[in-house]
C-alpha positions in Angstrom: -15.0 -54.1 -10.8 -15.5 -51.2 -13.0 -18.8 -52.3 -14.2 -19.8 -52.9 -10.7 -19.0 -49.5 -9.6 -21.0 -48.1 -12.5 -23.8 -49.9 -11.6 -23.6 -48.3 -7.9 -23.2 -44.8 -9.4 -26.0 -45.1 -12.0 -28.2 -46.4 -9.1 -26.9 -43.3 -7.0 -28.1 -41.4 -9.6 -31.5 -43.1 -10.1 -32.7 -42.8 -6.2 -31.0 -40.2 -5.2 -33.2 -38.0 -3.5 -31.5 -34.5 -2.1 -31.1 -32.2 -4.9 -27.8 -32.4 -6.3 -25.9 -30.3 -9.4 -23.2 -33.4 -10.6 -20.3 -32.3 -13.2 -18.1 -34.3 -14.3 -15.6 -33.7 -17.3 -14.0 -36.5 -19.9 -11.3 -36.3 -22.5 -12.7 -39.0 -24.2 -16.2 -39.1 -24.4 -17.3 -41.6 -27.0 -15.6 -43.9 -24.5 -18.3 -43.3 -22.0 -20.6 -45.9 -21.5 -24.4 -45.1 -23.3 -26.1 -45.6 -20.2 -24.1 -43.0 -18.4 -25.0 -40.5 -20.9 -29.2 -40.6 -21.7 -30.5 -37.5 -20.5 -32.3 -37.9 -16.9 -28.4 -38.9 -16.0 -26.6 -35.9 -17.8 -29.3 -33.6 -18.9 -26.6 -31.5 -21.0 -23.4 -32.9 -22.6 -21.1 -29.4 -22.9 -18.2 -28.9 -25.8 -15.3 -26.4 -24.2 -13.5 -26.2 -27.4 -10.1 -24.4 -26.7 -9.9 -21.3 -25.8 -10.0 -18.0 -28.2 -7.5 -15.1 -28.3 -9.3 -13.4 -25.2 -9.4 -15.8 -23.2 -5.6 -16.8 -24.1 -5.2 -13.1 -22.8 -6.7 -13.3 -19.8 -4.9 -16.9 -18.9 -1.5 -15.1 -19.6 -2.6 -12.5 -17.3 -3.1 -14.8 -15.0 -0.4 -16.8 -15.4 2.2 -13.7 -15.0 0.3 -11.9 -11.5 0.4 -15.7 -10.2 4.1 -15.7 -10.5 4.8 -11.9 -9.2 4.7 -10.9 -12.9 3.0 -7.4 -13.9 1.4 -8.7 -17.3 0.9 -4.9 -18.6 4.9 -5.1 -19.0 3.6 -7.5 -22.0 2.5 -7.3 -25.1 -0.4 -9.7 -24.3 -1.9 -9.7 -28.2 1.0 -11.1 -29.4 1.1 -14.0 -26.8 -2.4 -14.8 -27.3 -1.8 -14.9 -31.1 1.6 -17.1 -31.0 -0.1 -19.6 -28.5 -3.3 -20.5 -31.2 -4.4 -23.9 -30.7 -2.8 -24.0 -26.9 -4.9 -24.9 -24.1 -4.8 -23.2 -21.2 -2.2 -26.0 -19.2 -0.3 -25.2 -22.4 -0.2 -21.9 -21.9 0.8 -22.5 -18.6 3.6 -24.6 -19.3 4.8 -21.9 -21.7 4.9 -19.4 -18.9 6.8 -21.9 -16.8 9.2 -23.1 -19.4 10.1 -18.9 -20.5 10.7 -17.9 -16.2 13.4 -20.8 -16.5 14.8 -19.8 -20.1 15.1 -16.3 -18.4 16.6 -18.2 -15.7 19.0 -19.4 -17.4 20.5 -16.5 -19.1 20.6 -14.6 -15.5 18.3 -12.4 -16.5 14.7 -11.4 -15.5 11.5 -12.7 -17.5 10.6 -10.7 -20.9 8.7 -10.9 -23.9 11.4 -12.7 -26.2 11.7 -15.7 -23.5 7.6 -16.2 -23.6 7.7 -15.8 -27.3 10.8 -18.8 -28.2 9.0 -20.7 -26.1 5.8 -20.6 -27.1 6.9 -21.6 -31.1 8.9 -24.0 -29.5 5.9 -25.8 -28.0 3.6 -27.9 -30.7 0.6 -27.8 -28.5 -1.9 -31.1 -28.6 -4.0 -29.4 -31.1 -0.9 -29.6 -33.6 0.3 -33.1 -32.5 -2.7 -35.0 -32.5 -5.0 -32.3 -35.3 -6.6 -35.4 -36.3 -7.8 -36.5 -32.7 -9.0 -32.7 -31.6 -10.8 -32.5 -35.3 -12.8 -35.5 -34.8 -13.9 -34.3 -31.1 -14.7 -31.3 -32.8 -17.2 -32.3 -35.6 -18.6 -35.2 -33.2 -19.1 -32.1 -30.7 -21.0 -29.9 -33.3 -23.4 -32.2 -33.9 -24.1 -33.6 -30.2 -23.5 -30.9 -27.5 -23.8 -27.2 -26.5 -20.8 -25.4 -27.4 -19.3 -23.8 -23.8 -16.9 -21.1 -22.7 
């Protein structure tokens, strides 16, 4: 069934004739089928590596006005720095998991709560180094790096 609807969508692709911009994302790309990736299917194969300290500062920013928070009562440096290696659901999780620490105690959401939970957290990038390694050296050599 599988390799039937890949033959449907690779046709699709072939004869389509509307102008169309198609994204599509994978986790696991060396998994893909070859013919799904020649160029005239994909013209560009894009490496989003995970996200650097300003970025990390901007998702915690975002993370804190989504849930009512003001994020200037943070020290947003030191959040981006102790989440290293986190990806941004990661960092989201960490925001989630420090409101219900805070929670917990009775108390309202601060710095220390975000902080335990962030080194409590061993983000993908720790747990699987060897995985996110390989992605990233097969990515060097085959893509164009992304932000």
């Amino acid at each position: 069934t599988s390799q039937r609807i890949l033959g449907y969508f690779l046709t699709w692709m072939a004869e389509r004739k509307s102008k169309i911009f198609l994204v599509a994302t994978a986790n696991a790309i060396d998994n893909l089928p070859p013919e799904l990736l020649r160029k005239g299917r994909f013209d560009e194969i894009f490496f989003v590596d995970l996200p650097a300290d300003d970025i990390r500062v901007e998702l915690f920013r975002l993370h804190l006005s989504k849930r009512g928070l003001q994020p200037e009562g943070f020290d947003l440096a030191e959040l981006a720095e102790v989440s290293r290696g986190f990806s941004g659901a990661e960092i989201e999780q960490g925001v989630v998991s420090a409101l219900y620490a805070a929670h917990g105690e009775g108390g309202a959401l601060d710095q220390r709560h975000l902080v335990e939970e962030l080194r409590l957290t061993r983000p993908l990038s720790v747990v699987m180094a060897e995985k996110v390694n390989r992605l990233r050296a097969w990515a060097a050599e085959r893509t164009v790096p992304a932000d």
